[in-house]
C-alpha positions as a Markdown table, in Angstrom:
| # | Residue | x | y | z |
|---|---|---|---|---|
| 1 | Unk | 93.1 | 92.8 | 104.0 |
| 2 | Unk | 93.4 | 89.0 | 104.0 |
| 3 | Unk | 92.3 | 88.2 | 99.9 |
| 4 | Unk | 93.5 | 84.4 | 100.2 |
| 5 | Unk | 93.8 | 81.7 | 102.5 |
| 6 | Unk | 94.4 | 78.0 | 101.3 |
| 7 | Unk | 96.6 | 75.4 | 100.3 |
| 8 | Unk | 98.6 | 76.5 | 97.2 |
| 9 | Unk | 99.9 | 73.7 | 94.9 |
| 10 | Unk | 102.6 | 74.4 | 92.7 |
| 11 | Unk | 103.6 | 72.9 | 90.2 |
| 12 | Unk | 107.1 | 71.2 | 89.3 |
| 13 | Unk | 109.7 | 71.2 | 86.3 |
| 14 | Unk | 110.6 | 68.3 | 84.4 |
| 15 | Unk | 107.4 | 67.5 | 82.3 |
| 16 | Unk | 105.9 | 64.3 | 83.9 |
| 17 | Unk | 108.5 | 64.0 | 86.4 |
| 18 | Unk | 107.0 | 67.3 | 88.3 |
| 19 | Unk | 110.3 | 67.8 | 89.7 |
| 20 | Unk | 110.1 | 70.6 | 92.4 |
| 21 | Unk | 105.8 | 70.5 | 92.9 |
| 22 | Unk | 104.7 | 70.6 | 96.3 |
| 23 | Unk | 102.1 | 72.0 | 98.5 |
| 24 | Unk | 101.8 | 75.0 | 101.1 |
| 25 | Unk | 99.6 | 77.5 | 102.6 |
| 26 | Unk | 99.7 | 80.4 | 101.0 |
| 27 | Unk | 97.9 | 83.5 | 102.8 |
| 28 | Unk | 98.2 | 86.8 | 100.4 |
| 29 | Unk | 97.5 | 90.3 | 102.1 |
| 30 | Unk | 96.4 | 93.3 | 100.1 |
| 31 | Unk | 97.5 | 96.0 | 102.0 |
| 32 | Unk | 95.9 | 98.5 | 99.2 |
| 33 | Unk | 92.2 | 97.1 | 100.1 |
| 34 | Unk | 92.8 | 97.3 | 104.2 |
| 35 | Unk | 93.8 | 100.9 | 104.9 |
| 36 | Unk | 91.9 | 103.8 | 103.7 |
| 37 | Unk | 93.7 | 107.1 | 103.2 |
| 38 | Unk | 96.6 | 106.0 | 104.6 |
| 39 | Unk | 100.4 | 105.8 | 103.6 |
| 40 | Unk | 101.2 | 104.0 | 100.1 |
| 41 | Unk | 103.5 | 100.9 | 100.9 |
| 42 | Unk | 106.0 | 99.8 | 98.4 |
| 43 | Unk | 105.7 | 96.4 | 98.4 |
| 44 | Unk | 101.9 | 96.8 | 98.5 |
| 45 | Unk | 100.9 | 92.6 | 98.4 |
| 46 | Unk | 102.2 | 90.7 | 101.0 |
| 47 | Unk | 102.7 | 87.3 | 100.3 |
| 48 | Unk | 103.2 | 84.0 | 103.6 |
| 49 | Unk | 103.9 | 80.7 | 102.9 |
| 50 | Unk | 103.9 | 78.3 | 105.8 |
| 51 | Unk | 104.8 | 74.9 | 105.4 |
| 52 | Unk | 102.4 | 72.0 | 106.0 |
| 53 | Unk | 102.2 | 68.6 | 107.6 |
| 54 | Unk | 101.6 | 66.9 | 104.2 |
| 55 | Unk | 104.5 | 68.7 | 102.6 |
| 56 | Unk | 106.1 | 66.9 | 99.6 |
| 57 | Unk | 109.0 | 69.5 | 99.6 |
| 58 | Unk | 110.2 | 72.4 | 101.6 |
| 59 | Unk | 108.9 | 75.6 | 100.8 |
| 60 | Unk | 112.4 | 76.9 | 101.6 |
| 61 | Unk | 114.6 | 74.8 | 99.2 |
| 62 | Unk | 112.2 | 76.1 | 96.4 |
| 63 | Unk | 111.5 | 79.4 | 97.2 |
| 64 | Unk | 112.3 | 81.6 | 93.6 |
| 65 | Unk | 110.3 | 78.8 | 91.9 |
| 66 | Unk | 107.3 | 79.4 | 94.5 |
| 67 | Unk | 107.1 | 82.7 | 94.4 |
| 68 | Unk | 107.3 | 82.6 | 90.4 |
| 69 | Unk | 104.3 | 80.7 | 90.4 |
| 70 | Unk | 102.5 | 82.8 | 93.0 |
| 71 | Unk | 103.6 | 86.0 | 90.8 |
| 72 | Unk | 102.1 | 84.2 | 87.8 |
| 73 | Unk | 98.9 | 83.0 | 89.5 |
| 74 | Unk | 97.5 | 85.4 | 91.1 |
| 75 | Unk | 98.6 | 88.3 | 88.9 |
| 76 | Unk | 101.0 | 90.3 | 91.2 |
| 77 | Unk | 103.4 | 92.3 | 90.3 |
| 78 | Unk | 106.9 | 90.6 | 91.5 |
| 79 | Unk | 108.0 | 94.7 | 92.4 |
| 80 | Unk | 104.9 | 95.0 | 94.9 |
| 81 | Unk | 105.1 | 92.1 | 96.5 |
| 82 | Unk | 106.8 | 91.3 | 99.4 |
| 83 | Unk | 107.2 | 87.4 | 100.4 |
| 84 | Unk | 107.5 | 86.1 | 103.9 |
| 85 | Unk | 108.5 | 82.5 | 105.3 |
| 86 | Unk | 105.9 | 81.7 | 108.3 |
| 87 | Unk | 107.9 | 78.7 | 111.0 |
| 88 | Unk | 105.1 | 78.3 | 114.0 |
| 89 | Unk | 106.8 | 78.0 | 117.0 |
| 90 | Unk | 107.5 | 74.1 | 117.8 |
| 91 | Unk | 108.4 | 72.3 | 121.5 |
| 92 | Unk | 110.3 | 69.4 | 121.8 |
| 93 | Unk | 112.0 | 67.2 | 123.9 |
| 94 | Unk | 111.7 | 64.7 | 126.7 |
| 95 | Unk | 109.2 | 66.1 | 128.6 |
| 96 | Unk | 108.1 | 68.8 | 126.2 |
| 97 | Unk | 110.1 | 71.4 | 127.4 |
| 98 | Unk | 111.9 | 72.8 | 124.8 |
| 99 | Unk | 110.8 | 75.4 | 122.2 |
| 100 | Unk | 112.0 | 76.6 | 119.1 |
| 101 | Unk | 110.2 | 80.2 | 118.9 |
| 102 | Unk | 108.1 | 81.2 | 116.0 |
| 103 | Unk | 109.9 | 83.0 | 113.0 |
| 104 | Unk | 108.7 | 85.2 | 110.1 |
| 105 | Unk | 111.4 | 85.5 | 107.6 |
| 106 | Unk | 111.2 | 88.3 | 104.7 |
| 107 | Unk | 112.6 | 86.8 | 101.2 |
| 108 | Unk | 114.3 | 89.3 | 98.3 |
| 109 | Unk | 114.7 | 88.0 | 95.3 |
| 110 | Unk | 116.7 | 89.3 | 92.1 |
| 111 | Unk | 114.4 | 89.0 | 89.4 |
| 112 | Unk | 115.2 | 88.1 | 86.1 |
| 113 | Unk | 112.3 | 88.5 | 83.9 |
| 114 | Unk | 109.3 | 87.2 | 85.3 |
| 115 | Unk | 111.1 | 84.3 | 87.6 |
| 116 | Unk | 112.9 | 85.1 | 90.9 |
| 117 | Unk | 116.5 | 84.4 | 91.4 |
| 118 | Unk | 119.3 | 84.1 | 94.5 |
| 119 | Unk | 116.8 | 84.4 | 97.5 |
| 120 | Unk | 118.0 | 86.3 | 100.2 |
| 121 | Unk | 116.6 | 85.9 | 103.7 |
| 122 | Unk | 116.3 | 88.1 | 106.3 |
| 123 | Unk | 114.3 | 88.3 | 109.7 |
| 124 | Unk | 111.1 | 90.1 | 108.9 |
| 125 | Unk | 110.8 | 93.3 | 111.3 |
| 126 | Unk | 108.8 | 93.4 | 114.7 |
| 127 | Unk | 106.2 | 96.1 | 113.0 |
| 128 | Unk | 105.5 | 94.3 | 110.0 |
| 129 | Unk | 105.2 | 90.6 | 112.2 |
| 130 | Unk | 102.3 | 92.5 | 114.3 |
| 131 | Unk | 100.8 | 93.7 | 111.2 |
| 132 | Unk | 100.2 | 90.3 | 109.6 |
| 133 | Unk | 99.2 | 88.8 | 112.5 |
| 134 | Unk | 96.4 | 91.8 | 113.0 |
| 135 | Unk | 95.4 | 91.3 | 109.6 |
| 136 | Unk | 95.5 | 87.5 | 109.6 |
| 137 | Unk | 93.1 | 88.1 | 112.5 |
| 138 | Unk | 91.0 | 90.2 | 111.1 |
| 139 | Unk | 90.4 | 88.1 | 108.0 |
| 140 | Unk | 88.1 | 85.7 | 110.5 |
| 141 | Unk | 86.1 | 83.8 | 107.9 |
| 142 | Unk | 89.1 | 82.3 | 106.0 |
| 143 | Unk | 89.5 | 78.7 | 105.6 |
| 144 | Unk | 91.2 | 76.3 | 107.0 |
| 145 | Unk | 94.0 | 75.3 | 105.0 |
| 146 | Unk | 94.8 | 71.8 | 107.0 |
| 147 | Unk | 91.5 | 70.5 | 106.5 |
């Protein structure tokens, strides 16, 4: 079940300097509130991050400190949750006629207390990519983060 849908700002390091803050959409999927009677999932919160057009930083260059944040914020425990890089499909070119194919990209961190560490991507499997996009679906009334 979709439980959030929304820009997510996060906030830097460096005191005044806010070193590192920036500004995503953050969708968070509870997949203990969607499926009744079914199979417990390890990594029970699923957590996408899409980059925006107003981005003050990639998502990607600060990834541990984003999903940190998004640990500490929404009260989610780092073991359950299972973070995903979202990259819409782009076209390009002359006349349009190139494309650069969506991508969903799972990221593992090492954590070291509460703050994640050494990201490790990976290409998020087939199954799990039709899942989010049948819940993200589903969660019809969410709004729009660009606006």
């Amino acid at each position: 079940m979709l439980i959030h849908d929304d820009r997510y700002h996060w906030k830097g390091w460096g005191g005044a300097l806010r070193l590192g803050s920036g500004v995503c959409r953050l969708r968070i999927f509870d997949l203990k509130k969607s499926e009744t009677g079914a199979l417990a999932h390890l990594k029970s919160t699923i957590v996408v991050l899409e980059e925006i057009e107003d981005k003050l930083i990639s998502i990607r260059s600060v990834v541990g400190h984003i999903a940190t944040s998004v640990s500490k914020d929404f009260n989610i425990e780092p073991a359950r949750m299972l973070l995903v890089e979202y990259y819409p499909a782009v076209t390009y070119g002359e006349r349009q006629d190139r494309t650069i194919k969506e991508r969903y990209e799972a990221v593992e961190f090492t954590w070291h207390g509460d703050k994640a560490i050494e990201p490790r991507w990976r290409p998020l499997p087939e199954p799990m990519v039709q899942m989010i996009k049948e819940m993200a679906a589903a969660g019809g009334g969410a709004k729009d983060p660009t606006t």
